[in-house]
GUTI-173729 format. One line per field, with one value per atom (N, C-alpha, C): x, y, z; residue in three letters; atom name. Coordinates in steps of 0.02 Angstrom, whole numbers, plus 32768, in hexadecimal, padded with zeros to 4 digits. Each point is the difference from the previous one (the first is absolute). Layout:
N
u <- X ...
v <- Y ...
w <- Z ...
residuo <- Ala ...
atomo <- CA ...
! end
This chain:
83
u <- 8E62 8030 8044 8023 8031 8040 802A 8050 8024 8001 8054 8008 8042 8022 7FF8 7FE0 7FFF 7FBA 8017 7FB6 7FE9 7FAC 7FEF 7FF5 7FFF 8007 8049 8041 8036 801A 7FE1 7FEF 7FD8 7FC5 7FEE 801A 801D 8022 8043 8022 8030 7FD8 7FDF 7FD1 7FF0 7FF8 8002 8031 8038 8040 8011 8001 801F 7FE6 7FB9 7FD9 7FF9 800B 7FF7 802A 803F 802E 7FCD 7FF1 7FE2 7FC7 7FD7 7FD7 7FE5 8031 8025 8001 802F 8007 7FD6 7FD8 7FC4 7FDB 7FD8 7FEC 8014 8058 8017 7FF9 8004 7FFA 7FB7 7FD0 7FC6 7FE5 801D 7FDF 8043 8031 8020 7FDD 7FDD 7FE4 7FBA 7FE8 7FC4 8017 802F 8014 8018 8004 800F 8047 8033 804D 7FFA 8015 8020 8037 800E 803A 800C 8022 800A 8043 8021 804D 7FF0 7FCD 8001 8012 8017 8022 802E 8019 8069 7FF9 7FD2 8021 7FFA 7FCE 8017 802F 8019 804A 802F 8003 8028 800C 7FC3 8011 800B 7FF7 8019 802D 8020 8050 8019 8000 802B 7FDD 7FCB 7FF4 8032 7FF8 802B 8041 8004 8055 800D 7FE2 800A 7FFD 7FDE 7FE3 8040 8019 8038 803B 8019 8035 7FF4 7FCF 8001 7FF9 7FD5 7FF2 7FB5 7FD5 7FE0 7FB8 7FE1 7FAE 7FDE 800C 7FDD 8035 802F 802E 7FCF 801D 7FD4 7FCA 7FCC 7FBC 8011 8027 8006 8028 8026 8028 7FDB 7FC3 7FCE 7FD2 7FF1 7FD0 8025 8043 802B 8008 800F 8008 7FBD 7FD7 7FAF 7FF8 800F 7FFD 802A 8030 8047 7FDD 7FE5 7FF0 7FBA 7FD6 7FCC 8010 8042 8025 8017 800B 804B 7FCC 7FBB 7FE1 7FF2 7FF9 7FFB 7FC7 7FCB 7FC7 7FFC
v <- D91A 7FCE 8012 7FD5 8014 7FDF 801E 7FF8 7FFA 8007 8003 804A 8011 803D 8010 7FDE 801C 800E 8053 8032 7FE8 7FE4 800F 8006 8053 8031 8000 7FEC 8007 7FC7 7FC6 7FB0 800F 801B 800F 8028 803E 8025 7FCC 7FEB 7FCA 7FD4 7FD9 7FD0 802E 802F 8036 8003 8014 8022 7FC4 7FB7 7FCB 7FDC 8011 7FE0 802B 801B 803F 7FEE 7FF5 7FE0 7FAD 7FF2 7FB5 8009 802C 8011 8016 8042 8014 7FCD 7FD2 7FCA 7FE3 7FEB 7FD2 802D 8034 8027 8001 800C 7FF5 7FC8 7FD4 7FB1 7FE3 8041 7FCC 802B 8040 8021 7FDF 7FDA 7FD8 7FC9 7FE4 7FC1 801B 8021 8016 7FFE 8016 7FFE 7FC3 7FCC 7FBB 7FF8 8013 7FFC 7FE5 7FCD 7FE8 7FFD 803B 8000 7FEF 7FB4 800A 7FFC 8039 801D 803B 8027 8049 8017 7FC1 8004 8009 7FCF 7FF9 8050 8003 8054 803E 7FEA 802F 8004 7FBB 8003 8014 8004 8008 8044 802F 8040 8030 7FD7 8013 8003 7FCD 8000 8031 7FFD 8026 8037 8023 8039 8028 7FB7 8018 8020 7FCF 8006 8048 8004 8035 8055 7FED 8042 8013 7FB2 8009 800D 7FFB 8011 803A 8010 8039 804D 7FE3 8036 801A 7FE0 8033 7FC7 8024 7FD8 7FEA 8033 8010 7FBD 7FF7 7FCC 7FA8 801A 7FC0 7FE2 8032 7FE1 7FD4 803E 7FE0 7FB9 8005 7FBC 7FD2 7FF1 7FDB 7FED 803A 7FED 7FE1 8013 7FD0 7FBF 7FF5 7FBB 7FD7 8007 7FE9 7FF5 8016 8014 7FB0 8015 7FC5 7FBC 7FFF 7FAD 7FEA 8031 7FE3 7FEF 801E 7FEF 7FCA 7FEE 7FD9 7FBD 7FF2 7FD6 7FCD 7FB8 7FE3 8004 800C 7FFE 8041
w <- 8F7F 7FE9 801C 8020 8017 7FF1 7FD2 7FE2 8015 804A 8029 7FE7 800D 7FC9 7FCB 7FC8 7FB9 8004 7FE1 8008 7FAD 8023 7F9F 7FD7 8016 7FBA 7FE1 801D 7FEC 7FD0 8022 7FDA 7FCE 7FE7 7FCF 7FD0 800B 7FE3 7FD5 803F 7FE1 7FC2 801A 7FBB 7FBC 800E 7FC4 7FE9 8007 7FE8 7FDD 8026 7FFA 7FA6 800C 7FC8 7FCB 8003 7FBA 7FC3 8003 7FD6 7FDB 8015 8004 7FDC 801B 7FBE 7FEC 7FDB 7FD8 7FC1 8006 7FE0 7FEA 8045 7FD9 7FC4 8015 7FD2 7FC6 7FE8 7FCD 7FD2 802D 7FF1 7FEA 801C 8001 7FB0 7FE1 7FDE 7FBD 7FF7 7FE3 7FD7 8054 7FF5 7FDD 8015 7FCE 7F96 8007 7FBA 7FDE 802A 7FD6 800D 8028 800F 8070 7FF1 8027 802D 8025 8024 8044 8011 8035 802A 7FD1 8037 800B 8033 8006 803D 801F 8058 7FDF 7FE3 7FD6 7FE3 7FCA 7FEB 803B 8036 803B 8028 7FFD 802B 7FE5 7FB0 7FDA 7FF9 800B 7FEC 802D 8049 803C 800B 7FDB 8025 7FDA 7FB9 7FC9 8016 8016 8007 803A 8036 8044 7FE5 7FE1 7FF4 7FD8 7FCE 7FE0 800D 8041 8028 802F 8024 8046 7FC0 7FCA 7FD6 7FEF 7FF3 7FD0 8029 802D 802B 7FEC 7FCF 7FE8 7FF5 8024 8003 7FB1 7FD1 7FC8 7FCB 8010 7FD2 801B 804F 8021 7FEA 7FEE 7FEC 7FC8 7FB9 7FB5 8008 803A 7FFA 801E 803B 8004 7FBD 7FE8 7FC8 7FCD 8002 7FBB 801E 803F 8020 7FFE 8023 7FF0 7FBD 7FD5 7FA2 7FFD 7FFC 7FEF 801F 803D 8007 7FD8 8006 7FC6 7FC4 7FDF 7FB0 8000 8041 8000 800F 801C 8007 7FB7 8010 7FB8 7FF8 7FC0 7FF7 7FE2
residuo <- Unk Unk Unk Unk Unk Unk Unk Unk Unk Unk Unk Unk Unk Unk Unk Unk Unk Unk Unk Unk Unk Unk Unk Unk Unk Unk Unk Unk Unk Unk Unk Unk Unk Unk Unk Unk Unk Unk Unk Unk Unk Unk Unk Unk Unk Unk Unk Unk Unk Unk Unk Unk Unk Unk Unk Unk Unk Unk Unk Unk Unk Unk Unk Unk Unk Unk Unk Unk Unk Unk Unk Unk Unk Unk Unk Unk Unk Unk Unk Unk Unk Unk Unk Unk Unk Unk Unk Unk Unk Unk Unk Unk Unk Unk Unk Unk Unk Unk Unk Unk Unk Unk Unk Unk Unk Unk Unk Unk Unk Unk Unk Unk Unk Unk Unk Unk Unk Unk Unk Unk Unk Unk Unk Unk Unk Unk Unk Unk Unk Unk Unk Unk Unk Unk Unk Unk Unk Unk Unk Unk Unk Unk Unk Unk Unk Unk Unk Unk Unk Unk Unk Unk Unk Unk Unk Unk Unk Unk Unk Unk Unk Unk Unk Unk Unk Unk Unk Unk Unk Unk Unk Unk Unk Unk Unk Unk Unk Unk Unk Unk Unk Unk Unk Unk Unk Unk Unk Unk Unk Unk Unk Unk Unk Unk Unk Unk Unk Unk Unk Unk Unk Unk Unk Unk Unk Unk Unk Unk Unk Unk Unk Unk Unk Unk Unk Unk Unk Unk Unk Unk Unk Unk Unk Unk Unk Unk Unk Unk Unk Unk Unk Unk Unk Unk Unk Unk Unk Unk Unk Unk Unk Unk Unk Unk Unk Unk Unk Unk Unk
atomo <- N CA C N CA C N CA C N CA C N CA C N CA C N CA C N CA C N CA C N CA C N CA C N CA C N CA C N CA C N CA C N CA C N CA C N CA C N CA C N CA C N CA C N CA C N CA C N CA C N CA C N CA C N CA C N CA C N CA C N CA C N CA C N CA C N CA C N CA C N CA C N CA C N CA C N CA C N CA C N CA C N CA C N CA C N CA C N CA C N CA C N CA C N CA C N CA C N CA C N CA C N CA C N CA C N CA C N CA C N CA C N CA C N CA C N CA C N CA C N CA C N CA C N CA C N CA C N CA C N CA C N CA C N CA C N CA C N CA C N CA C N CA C N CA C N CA C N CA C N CA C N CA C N CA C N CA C N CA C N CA C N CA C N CA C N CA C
! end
């Protein structure tokens, strides 16, 4: 099979790295949905706890704040959802 330039094992590797976040999620989502709860903002609480994580990490300096402030951000939009 021939790619041009993209070697791929490196394209695969990429599809890995890329999808893992994704599901991740689903998994979460799908063992949710097993319990009778319905969620479907778990992209929104991932973007959400990305950013506030980003942010909290490039301010602070400190990886370990970053995470808690992702997980409080992700946290905060599921609260803040009506229902």
């Amino acid at each position: 099979m021939s790619l041009g330039a993209i070697d791929p094992a490196l394209l695969l590797a990429a599809l890995l790295v890329a999808a893992t976040p994704i599901l991740l999620a689903a998994i979460g989502e799908l063992v949710a949905e097993r319990a009778g709860v319905l969620n479907l903002g778990v992209e929104g609480m991932m973007i959400t706890g990305a950013i506030c994580g980003f942010a909290a990490a490039v301010e602070t300096g400190s990886p370990a704040l970053g995470f808690l402030a992702a997980a409080a951000g992700g946290g905060r939009w599921r609260c803040s959802l009506p229902g």
